[in-house]
C-alpha positions as CSV (number, residue, x, y, z in Angstrom):
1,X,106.9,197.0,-49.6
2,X,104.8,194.3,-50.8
3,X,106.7,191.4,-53.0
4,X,105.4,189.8,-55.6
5,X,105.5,185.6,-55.6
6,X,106.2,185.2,-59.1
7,X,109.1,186.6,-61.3
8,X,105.9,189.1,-63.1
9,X,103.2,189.9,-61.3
10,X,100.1,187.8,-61.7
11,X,96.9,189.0,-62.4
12,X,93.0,187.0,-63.0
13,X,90.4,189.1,-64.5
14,X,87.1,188.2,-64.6
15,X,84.8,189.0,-67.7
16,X,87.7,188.3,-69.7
17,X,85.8,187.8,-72.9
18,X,83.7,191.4,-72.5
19,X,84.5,194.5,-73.9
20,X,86.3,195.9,-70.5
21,X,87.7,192.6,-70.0
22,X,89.2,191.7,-73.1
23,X,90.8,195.1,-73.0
24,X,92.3,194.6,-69.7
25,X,93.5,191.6,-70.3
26,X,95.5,193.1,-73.7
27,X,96.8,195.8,-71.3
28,X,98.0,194.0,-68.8
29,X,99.4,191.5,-71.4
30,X,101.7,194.2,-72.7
31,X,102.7,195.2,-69.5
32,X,104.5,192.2,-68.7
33,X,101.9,190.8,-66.3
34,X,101.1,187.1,-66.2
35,X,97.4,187.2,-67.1
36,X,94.3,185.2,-66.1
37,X,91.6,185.0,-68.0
38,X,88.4,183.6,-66.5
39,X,85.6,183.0,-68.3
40,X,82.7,181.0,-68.3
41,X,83.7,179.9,-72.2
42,X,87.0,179.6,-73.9
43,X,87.6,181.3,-77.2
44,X,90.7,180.7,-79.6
45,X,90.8,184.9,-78.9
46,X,91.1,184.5,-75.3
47,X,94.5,183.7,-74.5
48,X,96.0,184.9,-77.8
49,X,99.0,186.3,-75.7
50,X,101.6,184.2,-74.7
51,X,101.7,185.7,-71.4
52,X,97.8,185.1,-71.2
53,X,95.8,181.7,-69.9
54,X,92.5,181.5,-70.3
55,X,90.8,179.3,-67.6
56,X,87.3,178.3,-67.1
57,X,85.1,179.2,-64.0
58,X,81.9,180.0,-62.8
59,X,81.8,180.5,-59.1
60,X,78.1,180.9,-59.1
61,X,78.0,177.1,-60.7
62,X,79.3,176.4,-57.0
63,X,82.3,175.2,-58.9
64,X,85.6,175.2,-57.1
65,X,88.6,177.4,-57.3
66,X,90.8,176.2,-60.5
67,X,94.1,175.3,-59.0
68,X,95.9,176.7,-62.1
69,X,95.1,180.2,-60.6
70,X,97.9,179.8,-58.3
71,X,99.1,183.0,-56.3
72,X,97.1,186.1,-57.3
73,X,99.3,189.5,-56.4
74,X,95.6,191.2,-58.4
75,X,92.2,190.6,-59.4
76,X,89.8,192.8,-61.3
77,X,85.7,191.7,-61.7
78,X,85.1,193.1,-64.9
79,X,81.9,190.5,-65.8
80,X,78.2,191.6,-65.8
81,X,75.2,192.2,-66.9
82,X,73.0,195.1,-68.2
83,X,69.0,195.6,-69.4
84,X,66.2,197.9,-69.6
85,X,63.9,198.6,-67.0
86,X,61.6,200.9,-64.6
87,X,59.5,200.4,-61.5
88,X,56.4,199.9,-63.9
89,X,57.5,196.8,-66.0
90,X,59.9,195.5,-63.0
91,X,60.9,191.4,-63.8
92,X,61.9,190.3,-60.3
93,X,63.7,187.4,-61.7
94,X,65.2,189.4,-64.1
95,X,66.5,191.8,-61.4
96,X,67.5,188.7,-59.5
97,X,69.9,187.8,-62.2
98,X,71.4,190.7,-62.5
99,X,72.1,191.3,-58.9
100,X,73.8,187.6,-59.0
101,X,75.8,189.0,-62.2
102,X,76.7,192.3,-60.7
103,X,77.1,191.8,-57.2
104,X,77.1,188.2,-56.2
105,X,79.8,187.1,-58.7
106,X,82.0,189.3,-56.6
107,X,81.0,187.8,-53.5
108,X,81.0,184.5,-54.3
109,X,84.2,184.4,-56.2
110,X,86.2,186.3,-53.9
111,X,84.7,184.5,-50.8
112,X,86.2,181.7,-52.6
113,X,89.0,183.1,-53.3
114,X,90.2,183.6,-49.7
115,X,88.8,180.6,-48.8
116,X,91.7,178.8,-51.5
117,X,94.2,180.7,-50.2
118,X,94.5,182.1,-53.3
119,X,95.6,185.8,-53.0
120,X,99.3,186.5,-52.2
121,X,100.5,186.8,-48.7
122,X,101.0,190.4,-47.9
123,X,98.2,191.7,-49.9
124,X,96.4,191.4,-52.9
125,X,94.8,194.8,-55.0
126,X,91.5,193.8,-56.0
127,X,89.4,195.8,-58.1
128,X,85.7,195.7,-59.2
129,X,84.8,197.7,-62.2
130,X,81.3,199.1,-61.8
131,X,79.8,202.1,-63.4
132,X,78.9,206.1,-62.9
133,X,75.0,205.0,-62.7
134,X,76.1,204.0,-58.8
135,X,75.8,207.2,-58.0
136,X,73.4,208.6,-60.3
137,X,70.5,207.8,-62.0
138,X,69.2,207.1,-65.4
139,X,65.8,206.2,-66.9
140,X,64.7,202.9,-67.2
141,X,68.0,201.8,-66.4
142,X,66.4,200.8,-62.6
143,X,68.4,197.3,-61.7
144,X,71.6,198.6,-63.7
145,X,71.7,201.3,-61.0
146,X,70.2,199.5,-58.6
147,X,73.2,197.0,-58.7
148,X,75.9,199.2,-59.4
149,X,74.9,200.9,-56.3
150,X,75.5,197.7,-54.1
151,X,78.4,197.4,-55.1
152,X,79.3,200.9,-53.0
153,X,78.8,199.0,-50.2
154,X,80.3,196.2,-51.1
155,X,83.8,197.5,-51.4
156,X,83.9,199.5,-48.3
157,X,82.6,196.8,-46.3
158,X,85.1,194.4,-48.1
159,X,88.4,196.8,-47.6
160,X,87.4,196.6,-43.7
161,X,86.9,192.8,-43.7
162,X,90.3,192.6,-45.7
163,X,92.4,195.8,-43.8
164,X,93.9,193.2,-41.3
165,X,94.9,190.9,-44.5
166,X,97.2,193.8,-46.5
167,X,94.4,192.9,-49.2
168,X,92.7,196.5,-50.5
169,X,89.8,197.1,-52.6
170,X,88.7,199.9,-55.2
171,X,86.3,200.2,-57.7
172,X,86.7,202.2,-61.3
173,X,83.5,203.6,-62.4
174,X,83.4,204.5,-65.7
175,X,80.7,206.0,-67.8
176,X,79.6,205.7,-71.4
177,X,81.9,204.3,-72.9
178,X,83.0,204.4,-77.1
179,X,82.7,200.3,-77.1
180,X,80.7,198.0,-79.6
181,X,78.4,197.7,-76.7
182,X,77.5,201.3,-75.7
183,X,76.2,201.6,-79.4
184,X,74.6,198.5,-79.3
185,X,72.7,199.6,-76.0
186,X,72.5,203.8,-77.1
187,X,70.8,204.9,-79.9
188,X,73.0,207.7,-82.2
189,X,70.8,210.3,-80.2
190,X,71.4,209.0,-76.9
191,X,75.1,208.8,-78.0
192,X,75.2,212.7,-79.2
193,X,73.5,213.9,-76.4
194,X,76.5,211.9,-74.1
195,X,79.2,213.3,-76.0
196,X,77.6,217.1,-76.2
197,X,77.3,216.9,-71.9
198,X,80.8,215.5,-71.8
199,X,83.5,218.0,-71.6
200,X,85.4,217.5,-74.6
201,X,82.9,215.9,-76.4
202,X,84.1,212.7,-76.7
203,X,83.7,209.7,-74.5
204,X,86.1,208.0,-72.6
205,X,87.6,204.7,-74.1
206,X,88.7,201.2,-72.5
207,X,92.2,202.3,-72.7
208,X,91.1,205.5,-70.0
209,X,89.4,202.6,-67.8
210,X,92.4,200.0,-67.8
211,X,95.0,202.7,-67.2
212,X,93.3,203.2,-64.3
213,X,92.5,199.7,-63.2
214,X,96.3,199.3,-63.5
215,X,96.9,202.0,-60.7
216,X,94.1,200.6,-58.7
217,X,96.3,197.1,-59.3
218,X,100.5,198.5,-58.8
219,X,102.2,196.8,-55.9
220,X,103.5,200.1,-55.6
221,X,100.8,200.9,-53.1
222,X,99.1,199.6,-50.1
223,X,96.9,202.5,-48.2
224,X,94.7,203.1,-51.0
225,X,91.5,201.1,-50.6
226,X,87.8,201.5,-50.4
227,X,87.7,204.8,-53.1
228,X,85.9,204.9,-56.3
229,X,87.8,206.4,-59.4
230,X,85.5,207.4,-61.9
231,X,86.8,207.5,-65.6
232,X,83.7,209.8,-67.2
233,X,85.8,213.0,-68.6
234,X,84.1,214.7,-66.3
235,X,81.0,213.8,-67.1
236,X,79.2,212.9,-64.1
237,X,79.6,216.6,-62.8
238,X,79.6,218.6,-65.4
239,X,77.1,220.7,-66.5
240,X,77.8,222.3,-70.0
241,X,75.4,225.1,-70.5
């Protein structure tokens, strides 16, 4: 059984001020967790909890591992980055930066991560939220999926690097989600059209994806690693006819 090094478990999230993020942090706040929230900007909001610091860090600034981190029993990446695109009106930079958002803030951070001696002796649960459109595809959505897809390989190729460690890896992978920023992105026919596909009819919420970044997280478990949970309703395989 793996022990924890503090008297509550200790948890740093990243994308702490994002829609996913911010409720993450909130859940694992009221779960008794110590909680780290990193960011690349403090807000008065971010560490409203009194079990919740908000520290500043942006690994692909090459800037160091904050000390205050301490011993990490779990980390979640839930930062990134999202636009509109095809094959036809493809922005290489553009896609650049959103490979770096999506995929090389994980790399980088965790790579700095071990290199700190940061996660707990015994193993760490670390766990990258990325999104249904890894394994399927949507229109003009061509470096969302495109990124979300590395991240696949990514997490299996990290939970072998790590198996030796204790340290395991998932990913959640939810899909359209009822958040500010599915409606900002979706248009109300876009959104119907979701909802009428999803069994149910209703999308999934933030509280479905954290519920399940917190089993992906318990130091109850230690042979789990390398999966992909997806939090869709049912979605991705449904066909409602």
């Amino acid at each position: 059984m793996v022990v924890a090094t503090t008297a509550r478990p200790h948890i740093a999230i990243f994308g702490a001020s994002g829609a996913i993020g911010s409720g993450l942090v909130e859940w694992f706040a009221a779960r008794e967790w110590d909680v780290t929230a990193i960011v690349r900007q403090a807000t008065s909001a971010t560490a409203a909890h009194e079990r919740v610091t908000a520290v500043v860090w942006d690994p692909l600034a090459s800037e160091s591992v904050p000390a205050s981190l301490g011993q990490l029993d779990a980390v979640v990446w839930a930062q990134g980055d999202n636009c509109t695109d095809n094959i036809a009106d493809l922005d290489y930079e553009r896609h650049m930066r959103m490979y770096e958002a999506n995929v090389g803030h994980v790399l980088v951070s965790l790579n700095a991560l071990l290199g700190a001696g940061a996660l707990v002796n015994g193993g760490a649960r670390l766990c990258v939220i990325s999104s249904i459109w890894q394994n399927i595809a949507r229109q003009n959505k061509l470096s969302y999926c495109v990124t979300k897809a590395a991240l696949q390989g990514l997490v299996r190729s990290v939970s072998l690097d790590l198996a030796d460690k204790g340290h395991v890896i998932n990913a959640v992978l939810p899909g359209a989600l009822d958040t500010p920023m599915t409606r900002a992105n979706l248009s109300a026919e876009q959104i119907g059209r979701l909802e009428a596909a999803t069994p149910g009819s209703r999308l999934a919420g933030v509280a479905d994806v954290a519920a399940t970044v917190e089993f992906c997280c318990s130091l109850a478990h230690r042979s789990i690693t390398g999966q992909f949970l997806t939090v869709d309703k049912g979605f991705t395989h449904a066909r409602i006819v």
